[in-house]
N, C-alpha and C positions, 0 to 999 in steps of 0.2 A: 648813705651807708646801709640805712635798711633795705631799701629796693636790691644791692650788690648783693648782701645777704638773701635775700628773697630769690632771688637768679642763681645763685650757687646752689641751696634748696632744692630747686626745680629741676635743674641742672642733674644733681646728686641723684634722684630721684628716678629721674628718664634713665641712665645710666644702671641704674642698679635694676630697675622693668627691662630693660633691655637685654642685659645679664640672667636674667630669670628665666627670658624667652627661649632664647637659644642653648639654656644648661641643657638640655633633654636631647637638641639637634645639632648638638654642635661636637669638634673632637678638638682636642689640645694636644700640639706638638711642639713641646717645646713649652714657649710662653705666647705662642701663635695660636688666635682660637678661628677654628675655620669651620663654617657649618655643614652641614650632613644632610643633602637634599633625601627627603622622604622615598621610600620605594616601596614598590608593590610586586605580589606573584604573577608570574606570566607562564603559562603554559603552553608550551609549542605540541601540538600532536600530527600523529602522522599515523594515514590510513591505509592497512592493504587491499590492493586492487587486482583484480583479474578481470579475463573475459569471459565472457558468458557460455560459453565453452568449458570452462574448468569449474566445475559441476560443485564442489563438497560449499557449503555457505560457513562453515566454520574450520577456523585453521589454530593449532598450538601455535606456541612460537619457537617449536622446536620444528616442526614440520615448516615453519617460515621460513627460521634462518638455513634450511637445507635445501629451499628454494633456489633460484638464480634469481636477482631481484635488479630492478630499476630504479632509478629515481632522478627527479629536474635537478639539478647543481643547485639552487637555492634551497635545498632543503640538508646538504652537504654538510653545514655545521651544527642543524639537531642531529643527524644519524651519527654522525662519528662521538660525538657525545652518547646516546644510547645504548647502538649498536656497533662499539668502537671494534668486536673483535671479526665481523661479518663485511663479507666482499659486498661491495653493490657497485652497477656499473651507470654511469651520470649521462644520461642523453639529455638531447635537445627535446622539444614539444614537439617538433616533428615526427623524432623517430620516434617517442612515447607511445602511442598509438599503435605504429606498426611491432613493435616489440611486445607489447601485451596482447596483440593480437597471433601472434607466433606460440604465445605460451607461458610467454616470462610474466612472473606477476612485478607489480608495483608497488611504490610505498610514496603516497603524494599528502600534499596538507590540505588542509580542508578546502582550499579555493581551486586545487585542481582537480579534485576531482567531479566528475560529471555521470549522469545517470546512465550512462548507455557504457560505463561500466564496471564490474560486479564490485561492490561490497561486498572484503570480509571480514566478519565475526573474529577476532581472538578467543581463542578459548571460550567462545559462549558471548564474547562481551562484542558488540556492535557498537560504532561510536557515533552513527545516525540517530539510535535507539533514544527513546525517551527515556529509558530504565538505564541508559549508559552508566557506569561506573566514573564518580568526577575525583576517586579521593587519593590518584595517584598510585591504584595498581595495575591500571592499564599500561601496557609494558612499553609501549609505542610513544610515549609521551618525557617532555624533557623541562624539567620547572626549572624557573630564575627568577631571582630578584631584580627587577629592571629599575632605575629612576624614574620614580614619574612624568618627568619633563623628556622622556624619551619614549617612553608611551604611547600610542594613537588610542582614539575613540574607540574604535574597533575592535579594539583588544580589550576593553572595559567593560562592551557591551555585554551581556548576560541570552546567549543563543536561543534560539524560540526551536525546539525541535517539534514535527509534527508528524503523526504516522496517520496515512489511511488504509484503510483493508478493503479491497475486497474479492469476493467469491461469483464462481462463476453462476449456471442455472440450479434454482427451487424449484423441485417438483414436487412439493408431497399431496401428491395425488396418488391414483394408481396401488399399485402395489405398496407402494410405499405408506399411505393408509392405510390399505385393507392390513396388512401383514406385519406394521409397526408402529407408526402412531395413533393413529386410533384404538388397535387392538391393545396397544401398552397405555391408552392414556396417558401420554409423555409424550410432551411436543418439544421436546431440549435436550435429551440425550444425543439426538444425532451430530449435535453440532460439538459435542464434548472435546474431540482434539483439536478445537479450534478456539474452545472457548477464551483464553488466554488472549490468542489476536483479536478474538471479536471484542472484549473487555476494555483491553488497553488500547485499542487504535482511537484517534480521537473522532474520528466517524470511518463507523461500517458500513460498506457496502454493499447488496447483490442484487441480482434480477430473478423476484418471484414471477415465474413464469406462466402463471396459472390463476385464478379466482382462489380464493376462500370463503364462502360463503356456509353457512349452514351447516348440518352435517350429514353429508351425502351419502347416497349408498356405492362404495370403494367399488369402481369394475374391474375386470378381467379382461384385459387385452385390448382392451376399449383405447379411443386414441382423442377423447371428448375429455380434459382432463379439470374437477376443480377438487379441492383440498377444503379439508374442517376449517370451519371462522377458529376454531381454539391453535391455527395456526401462529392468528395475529399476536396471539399473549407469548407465545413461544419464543416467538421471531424477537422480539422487545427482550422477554429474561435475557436471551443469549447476547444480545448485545446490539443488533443491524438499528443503525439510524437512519439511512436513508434503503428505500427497494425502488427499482426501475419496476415498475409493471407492462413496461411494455413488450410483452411476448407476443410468440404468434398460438400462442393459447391462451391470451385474455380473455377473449370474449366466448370460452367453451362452453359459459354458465347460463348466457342470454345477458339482457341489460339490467337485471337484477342485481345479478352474482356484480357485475363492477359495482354497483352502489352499496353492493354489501361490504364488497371489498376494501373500498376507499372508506367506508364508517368503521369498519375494524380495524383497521390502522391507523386512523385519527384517534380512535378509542386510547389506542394504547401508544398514542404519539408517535409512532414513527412516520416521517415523510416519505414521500414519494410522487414520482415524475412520471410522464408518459402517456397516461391516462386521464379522459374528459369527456366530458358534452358536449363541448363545443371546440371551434377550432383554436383557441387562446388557452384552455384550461390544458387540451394537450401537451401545448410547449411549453407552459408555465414550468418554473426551475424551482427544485428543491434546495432551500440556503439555507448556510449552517455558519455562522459569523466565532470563529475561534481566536478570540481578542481580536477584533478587528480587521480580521481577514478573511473577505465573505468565499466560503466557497460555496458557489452552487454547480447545481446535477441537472440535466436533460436527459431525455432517453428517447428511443423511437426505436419502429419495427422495419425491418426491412422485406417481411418475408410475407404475411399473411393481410394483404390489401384489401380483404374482404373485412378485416374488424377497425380498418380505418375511418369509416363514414366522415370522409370530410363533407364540410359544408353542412352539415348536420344540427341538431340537438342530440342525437342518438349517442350513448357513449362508445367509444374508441378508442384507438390508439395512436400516439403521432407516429409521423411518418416523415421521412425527408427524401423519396423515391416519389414515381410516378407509377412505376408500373415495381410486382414484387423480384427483389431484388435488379433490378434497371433503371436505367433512366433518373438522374437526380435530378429532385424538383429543388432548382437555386433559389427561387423564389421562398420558398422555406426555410435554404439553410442561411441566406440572407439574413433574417431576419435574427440571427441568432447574434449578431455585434449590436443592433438597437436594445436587443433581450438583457445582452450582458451589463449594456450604459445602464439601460432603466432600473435595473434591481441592483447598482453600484456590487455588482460581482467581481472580484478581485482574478480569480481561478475558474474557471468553466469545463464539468467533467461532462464529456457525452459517454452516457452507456448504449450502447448497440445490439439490439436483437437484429443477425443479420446471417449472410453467406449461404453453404453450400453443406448440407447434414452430413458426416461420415468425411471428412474431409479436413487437411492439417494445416492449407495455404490460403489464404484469402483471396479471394476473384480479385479482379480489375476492379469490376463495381464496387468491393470492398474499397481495395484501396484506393479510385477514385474519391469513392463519398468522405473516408476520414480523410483526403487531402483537404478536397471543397470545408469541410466543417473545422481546421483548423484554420485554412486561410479567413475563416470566418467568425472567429474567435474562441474556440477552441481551447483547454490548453491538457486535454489527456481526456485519450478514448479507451475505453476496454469495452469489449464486446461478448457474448457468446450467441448461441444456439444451433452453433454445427454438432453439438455433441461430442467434441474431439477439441483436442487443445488445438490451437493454430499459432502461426509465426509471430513476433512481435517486430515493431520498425519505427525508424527513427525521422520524421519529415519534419523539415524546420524547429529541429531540436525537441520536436515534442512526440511522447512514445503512443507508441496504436497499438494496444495488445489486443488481437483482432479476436482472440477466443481464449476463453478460460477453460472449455468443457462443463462438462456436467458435477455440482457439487454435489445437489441430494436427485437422485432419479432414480427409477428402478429398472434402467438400460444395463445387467449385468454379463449379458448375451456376448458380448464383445469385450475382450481386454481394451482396446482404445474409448471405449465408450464409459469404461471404470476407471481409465487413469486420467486423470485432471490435475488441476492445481488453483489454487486460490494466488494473490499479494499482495505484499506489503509495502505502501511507498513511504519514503522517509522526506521529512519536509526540512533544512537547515534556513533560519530566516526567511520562510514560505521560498526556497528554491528547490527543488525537486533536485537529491543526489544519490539516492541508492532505489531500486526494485529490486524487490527479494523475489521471488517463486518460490511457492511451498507446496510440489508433488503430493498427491493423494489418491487413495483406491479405494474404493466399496468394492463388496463381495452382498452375493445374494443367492437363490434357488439352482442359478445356473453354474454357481462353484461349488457351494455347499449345499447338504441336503439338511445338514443340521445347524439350526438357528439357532445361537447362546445367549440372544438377547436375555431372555428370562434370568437367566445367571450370572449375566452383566449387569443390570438390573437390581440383583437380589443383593450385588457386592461381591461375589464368589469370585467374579474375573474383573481383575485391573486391570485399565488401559495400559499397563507396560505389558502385565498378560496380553492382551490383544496384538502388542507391537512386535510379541517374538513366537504368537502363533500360526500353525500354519494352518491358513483360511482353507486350504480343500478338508481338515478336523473339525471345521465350525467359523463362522463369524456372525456378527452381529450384521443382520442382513440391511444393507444400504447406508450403512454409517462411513461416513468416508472419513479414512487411515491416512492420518499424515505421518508420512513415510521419514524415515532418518535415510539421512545422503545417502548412508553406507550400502543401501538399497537397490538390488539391481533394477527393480523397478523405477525408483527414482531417476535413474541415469536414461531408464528408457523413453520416462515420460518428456523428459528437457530433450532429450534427441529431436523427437518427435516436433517441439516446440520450433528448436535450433538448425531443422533441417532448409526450411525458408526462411528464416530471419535474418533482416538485417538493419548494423548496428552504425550505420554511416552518421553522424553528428555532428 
């Protein structure tokens, strides 16, 4: 009898914990208790896409929905949710491509879109962006509560966005010394409409093209060029983590100025590629592990074979040519997949001093060598020192943007040689899905005869003053203007970019 009793007890018991569990997840219909599997927020988003061709990086979503728009049928039941009162017409993957190349923009989910074509911006807000907006006023986006047991991993995972930046050539030699940084002891203003990118990207880029050593005496038309050591303090406030040194004006200084160089930028921590003593310390890679994801940088010269000294102690520059601009030495660029294993590099960016001065297409020899240096592990090249922006292109999915132009130089003699552009690449789970271009112009002696720096400077003139003045009244001489789309320069400088490029992926 006690044991029956003792069982009824337990019995009671498990019953009444069992009853307690499910009060919170369960519903009652009736006298029927049936549980209530747990759910979570799922977010479906969706990105507009265009060709690289259709110029503005930022669109309303009034200016969208007046668009003509595409999109994969698998995305069918977020937009008519969204955008229930807006036409869109449903093509295959095949025709996708050729329809956004015609004109039409797109609205794809994040898995299809691909870098080779353009990200845009809503209203200001990019969804590559680290600074993305997550709290549901992006307008493009369609929330649900889904059951957890319907769920995948993927949709749980918490996305890794990554941006890098970078700018084309440093020159602050020259004029650019004699006439502004030195003369203003201010080695950081120039970079002012830029600072933003340089700040937030999670490594910045560019190719100082030049020595810093010492404090030189600034010449005149001189073509020997090296820049103040209070460069190196500059280059670090404004934000650059890694520099290519490999120009074909390293070694303008003697073997000094490189030793000087490479200690003023250890001084102040920034890395950099290119340059050594010997033939290892050249190709040696600059890595930068962003949780776990090492990116490293190479850099070499294509143009000035005389500051190469291989086989040397002498310092140099690498090189992955025989002769300047000619002949690639494979044997070099070989070496660049044992490079990637040994320093367990995830990513491998080649920066490029290279090509043809005054000029907007990439030679053969261009795009020979960034072929060879992708088949050879590779996974993103930018280049400059033609002075002039050049085409960008797509070979085995991985992009060559073969010239940036000039960022800080005192080349203002030429409109082509003052309109450049810096970019921005956006990383989703270390995959490469958007490149932005951000057109830019200096003005100097040969537009204006009056310099505002000093009143820029003093505070008198804000950079939006700068953005709606007309530079033949004055500008800040060699500070290069990132231009807003609406800019007919803007349009001219991607022309120029978009006249040889191409976007085959």
């Amino acid at each position: 009898m006690r044991r029956i009793l003792l069982f009824l007890l337990i019995t009671i018991t498990l019953l009444l914990s069992l009853a307690f569990l499910f009060k919170v997840s369960t519903t009652h219909t009736d006298n029927i208790v049936i549980p209530v599997e747990e759910s979570i927020e799922i977010k479906s988003y969706l990105i507009p896409v265009s060709s690289f061709n259709y110029y503005p990086n930022s669109i309303s979503m009034e200016e969208l929905v007046a668009e003509k728009l595409v999109a994969l049928p698998r995305s069918k039941d977020v937009l008519d949710k969204i955008l229930p009162e807006t036409t869109i017409e449903y093509v295959s993957q095949e025709e996708l491509k050729v329809r956004i190349d015609d004109g039409v923009l797109a609205l794809l989910d994040e898995q299809g879109v691909t870098p080779d074509l353009k990200s845009l911006s809503i209203n200001g807000d990019l969804f590559w962006s680290k600074s993305f907006n997550t709290d549901n006023t992006y307008p493009l986006v369609y929330v649900e509560q889904k059951p957890i047991s319907q769920v995948s991993n993927k949709e749980l995972l918490e996305h890794k966005r990554v941006e890098l930046f970078f700018t084309g050539e440093i020159i602050p030699a020259r004029a650019v010394d004699r006439l502004a940084l030195n003369k203003n002891n201010n080695y950081t203003y120039m970079y002012d409409f830029f600072k933003d990118e340089l700040n937030s990207a999670d490594i910045s880029i560019g190719l100082l093209e030049n020595p810093i050593s010492g404090d030189p005496f600034p010449c005149t038309g001189c073509m020997s060029f090296v820049g103040d050591a209070r460069n190196a303090l500059g280059l670090k406030e404004v934000g650059f983590d890694i520099l290519s040194l490999a120009g074909n004006h390293a070694g303008d200084g003697g073997q000094s100025a490189f030793a000087a160089t490479i200690k003023n930028l250890d001084e102040q921590g920034i890395k950099h590629t290119g340059v050594g003593n010997s033939d290892e310390t050249k190709l040696a890679p600059a890595i930068i592990d962003l949780d776990g994801w090492r990116i490293g940088m190479v850099s070499a010269d294509t143009v000035a074979s005389y500051y190469w000294n291989p086989g040397t102690n002498y310092y140099g520059t690498n090189w992955f040519s025989k002769k300047s601009n000619a002949e690639i030495d494979m044997d070099r660029v070989q070496l660049l997949r044992q490079l990637k294993e040994d320093n367990d590099i995830d990513y491998l960016i080649a920066y490029m001093s290279w090509g043809v001065e005054y000029t907007n297409k990439a030679t053969k020899f261009q795009q020979d060598l960034a072929h060879a240096l992708i088949d050879n592990g590779v996974d993103l090249i930018v280049g400059s020192h033609p002075h002039w922006v050049q085409n960008i292109e797509f070979y085995e999915e991985t992009p060559i943007i073969y010239s940036l132009g000039n960022f800080l130089f005192d080349q203002n003699h030429t409109d082509p040689t003052r309109q450049a552009m810096n970019v921005m690449l956006y990383y989703y789970d270390n995959e490469l899905k958007s490149i932005e271009l951000l057109p830019h112009l200096s003005c100097g002696p040969f537009i204006s005869s009056r310099n505002i720096t000093d009143d820029y400077l003093a505070g008198n003139i804000s950079m939006e003053d700068l953005m709606v003045n007309n530079e033949r009244n004055g500008c800040v001489y060699f500070q290069p203007l990132q231009l807003d789309q609406v800019s007919p320069v803007y349009k001219t400088i991607l022309d120029r970019v978009m006249q040889h490029s191409s976007f085959n992926y």
